[in-house]
N, C-alpha and C positions, 0 to 999 in steps of 0.2 A: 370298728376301730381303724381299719384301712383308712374310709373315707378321711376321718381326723385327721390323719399324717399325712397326706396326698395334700388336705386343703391348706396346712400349716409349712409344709414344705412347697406349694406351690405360690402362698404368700410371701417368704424366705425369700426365693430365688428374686425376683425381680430388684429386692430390697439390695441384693447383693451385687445383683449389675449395674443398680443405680450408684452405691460406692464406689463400684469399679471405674465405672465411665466417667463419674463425678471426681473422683481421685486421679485421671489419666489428663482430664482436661485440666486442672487443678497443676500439675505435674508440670505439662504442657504449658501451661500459661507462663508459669516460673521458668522456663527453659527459656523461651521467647525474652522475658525480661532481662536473662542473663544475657543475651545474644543484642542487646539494645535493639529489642523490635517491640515498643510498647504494643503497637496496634493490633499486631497479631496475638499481643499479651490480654489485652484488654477483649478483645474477640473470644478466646478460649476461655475465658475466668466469665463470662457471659455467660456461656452456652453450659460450660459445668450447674451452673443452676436451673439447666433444663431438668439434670439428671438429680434431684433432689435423694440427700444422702440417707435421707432418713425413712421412715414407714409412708409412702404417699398417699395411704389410706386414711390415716390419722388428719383430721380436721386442725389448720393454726389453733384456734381456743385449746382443742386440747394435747398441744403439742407440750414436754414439760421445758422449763423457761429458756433450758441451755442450749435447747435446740434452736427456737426462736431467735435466742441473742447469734448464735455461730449465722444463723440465715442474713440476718440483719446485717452483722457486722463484714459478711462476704458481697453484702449491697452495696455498704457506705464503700470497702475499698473497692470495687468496681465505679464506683463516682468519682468516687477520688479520681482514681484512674483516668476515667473518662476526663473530666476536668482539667490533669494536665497532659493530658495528647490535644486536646486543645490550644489550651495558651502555652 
């Protein structure tokens, strides 16, 4: 029974750093906007999707759809983004 709890709390914890650091970049990025610094906005709202907020074990197919859609839709505003630091 040990083993179980060790294996399901050491799955836990990374899940919950990846929030953390996904949340602070996240945080960050919006701070940077406030501050009219797109670029450094656009930079941090990147890197937050290193830290994927979700289970990084679970396979896209079998992700369920709201997680997908939250992924996607933290894509297109990173485009956007990207898009007008350009023009």
């Amino acid at each position: 029974m040990t083993a179980t709890k060790s294996s399901s709390r050491s799955q836990s914890t990374p899940v919950l750093i990846n929030r953390l650091v996904y949340g602070g970049f996240v945080i960050l990025s919006i701070y940077f906007l406030l501050q009219n610094d797109p670029a450094n906005a656009l930079v941090n709202l990147g890197i937050a999707l290193v830290a994927d907020p979700f289970n990084p074990s679970v396979s896209w197919k079998d992700r369920p759809f709201w997680q997908r859609a939250w992924l996607v839709v933290h894509l297109l505003v990173l485009l956007t983004m990207l898009l007008f630091t350009w023009f």
